[in-house]
N, C-alpha and C positions, 0 to 999 in steps of 0.2 A: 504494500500500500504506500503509494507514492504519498510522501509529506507536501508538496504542493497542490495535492489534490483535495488536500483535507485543511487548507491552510484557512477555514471560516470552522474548526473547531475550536473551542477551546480547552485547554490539554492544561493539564497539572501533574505534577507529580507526586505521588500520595507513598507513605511511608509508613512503615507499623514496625517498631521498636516491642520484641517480647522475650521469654524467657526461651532461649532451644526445644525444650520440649514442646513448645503449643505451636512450631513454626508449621506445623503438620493442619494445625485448626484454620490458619489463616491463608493458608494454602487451597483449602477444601472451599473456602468463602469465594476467594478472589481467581478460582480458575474457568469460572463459565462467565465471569466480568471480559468486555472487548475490550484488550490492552495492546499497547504498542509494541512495548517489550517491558520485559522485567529483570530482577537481581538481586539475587541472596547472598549477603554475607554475613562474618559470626564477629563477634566481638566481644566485650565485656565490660557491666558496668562499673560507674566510678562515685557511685553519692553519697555521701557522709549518713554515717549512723542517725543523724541528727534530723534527714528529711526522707528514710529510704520512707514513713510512711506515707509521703507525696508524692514520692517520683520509683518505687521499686524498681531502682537501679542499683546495685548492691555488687558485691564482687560475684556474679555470675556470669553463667555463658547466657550472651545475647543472640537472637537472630535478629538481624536488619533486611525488611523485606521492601523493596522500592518497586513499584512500578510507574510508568507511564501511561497514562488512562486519560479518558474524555470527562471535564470536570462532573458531570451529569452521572454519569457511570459511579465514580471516584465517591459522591456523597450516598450515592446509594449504598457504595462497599461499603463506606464507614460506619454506616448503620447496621451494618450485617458483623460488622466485625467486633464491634462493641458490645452487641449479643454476644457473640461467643464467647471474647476472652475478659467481658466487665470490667469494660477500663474502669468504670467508677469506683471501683476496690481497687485499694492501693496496693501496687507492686502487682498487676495485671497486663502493664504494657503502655505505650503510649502512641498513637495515630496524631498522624498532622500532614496536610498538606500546602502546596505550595504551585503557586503557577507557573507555567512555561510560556515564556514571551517569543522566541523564538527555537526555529531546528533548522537542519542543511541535511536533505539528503543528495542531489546536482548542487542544489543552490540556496541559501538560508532563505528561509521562508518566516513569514511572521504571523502569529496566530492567534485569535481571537483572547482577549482580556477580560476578565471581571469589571477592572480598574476602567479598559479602555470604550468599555459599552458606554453611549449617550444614558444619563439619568441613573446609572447604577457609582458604588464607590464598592471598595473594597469590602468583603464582606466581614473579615476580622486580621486590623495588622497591628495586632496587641502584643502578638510574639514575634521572633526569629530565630532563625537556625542559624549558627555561628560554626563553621567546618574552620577547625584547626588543626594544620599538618605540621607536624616536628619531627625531630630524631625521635628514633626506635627507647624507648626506656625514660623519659622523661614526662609522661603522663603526668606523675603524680604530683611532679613540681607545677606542671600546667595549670593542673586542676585547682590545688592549694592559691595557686592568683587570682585565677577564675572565679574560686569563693570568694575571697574576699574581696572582688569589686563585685559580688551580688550573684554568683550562678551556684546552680542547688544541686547541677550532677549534670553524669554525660555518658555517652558510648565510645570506648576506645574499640579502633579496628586498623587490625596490621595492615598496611599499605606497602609497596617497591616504589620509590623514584623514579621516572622515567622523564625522559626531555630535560636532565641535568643543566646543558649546556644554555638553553632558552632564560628557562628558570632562575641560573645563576647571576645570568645578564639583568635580568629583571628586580631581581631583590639583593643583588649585588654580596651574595650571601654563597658557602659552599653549598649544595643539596647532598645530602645524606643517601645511599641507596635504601637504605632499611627506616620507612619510615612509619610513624603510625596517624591514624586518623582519630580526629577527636567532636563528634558531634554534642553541641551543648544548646539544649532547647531552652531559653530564657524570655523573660520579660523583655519587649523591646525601651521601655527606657532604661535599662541598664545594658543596651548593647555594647555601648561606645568604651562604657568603663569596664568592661569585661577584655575588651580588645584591648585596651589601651595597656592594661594591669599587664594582659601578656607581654604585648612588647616592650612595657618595658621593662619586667621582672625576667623572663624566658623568652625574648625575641631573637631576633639576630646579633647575633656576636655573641650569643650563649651559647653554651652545649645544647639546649634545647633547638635553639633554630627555627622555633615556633613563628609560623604567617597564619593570619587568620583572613577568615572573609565571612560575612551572613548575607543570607536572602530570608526575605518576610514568609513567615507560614500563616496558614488560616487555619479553620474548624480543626482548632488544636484539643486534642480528647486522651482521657488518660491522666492528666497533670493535672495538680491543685497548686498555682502559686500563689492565690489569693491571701493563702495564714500564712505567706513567708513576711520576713521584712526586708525588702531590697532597697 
């Protein structure tokens, strides 16, 4: 299915964050859903004894399930998957998705928005996904920042470097081969200070070599950060 034939959907990317064992339950939900392509990986979480009862993220094995779906499709899954695994109990998992503005399959094509519909805004940019890549073994110094400019936990997932050379240019930094990834679902007015703590506790010119970047998520399910205080 050619992406410029489709380029009046509009497409999000929807993500469900749960324990390994129930990757099987959300599997079962989202396989007669039309999706564009999909992607599993494992990873584990990182959130202080102090909020696993808001975010049941804890030192376990994670599965990280991503697809790429038609938003219409994508809110229906969400409903079917929060039956299954009750994100509203804590340490069940966490669903959030986020939209796609553009893809390239010949040629970059640009695809229907929420934001960019006449008469509509956004339907929830309360939060953000914050994707931090560093060195292999430095998570925990990550994270330890990341609390304390305001973030409640996260998913680490091992990563390889590739495109060194680009990279290097760009952030003017060595790139590591062995690298790990670090998703951290937060309140958006604490994004800025969550980034900033990184670079400058564990950015470049550390051993961590921590970059970070966020995009806005919406119909975020699973989290309670309402009883934090950020």
């Amino acid at each position: 299915m050619h992406l410029e034939q489709n380029k009046q959907l509009e497409l999000c990317l929807l993500c469900v964050i749960c324990d390994r064992d129930r990757l099987k339950v959300v599997e079962d939900v989202l396989k007669n859903r039309k999706m564009f392509f999909s992607t599993i990986t494992y990873g584990k979480g990182t959130a202080s004894s102090r909020i696993l009862n808001y975010l049941g993220l804890g030192e376990t094995e994670k599965a990280v399930f991503c697809c790429f779906i038609h938003r219409e499709e994508a809110e229906k899954a969400s409903v079917e998957v929060d039956k299954v695994l009750e994100l509203a109990k804590p340490g069940h998992g966490i669903l959030f998705m986020a939209g796609i503005d553009s893809g390239c399959y010949q040629k970059p094509v640009a695809f229907a928005t929420e934001e960019n519909k006449e008469g509509n805004t956004q339907m929830d940019a309360l939060h953000d996904l914050i994707i931090v890549v560093l060195n292999r073994g430095y998570c925990e110094d990550v994270m330890e920042s990341a609390r304390g400019a305001g973030a409640t936990g996260g998913t680490v997932m091992n990563a390889r470097g590739c495109g060194a050379a680009s990279l290097e240019k760009f952030f003017g930094m060595v790139i590591a081969p062995e690298k790990e990834l670090i998703w951290i679902v937060t309140k958006k007015s604490v994004t800025t200070d969550i980034m900033a703590a990184i670079a400058a506790n564990v950015g470049p010119g550390t051993d961590a070599s921590a970059v970070s970047f966020s995009l806005t998520v919406n119909n975020l399910q699973g989290i309670n950060l309402e009883g934090l205080a950020v």
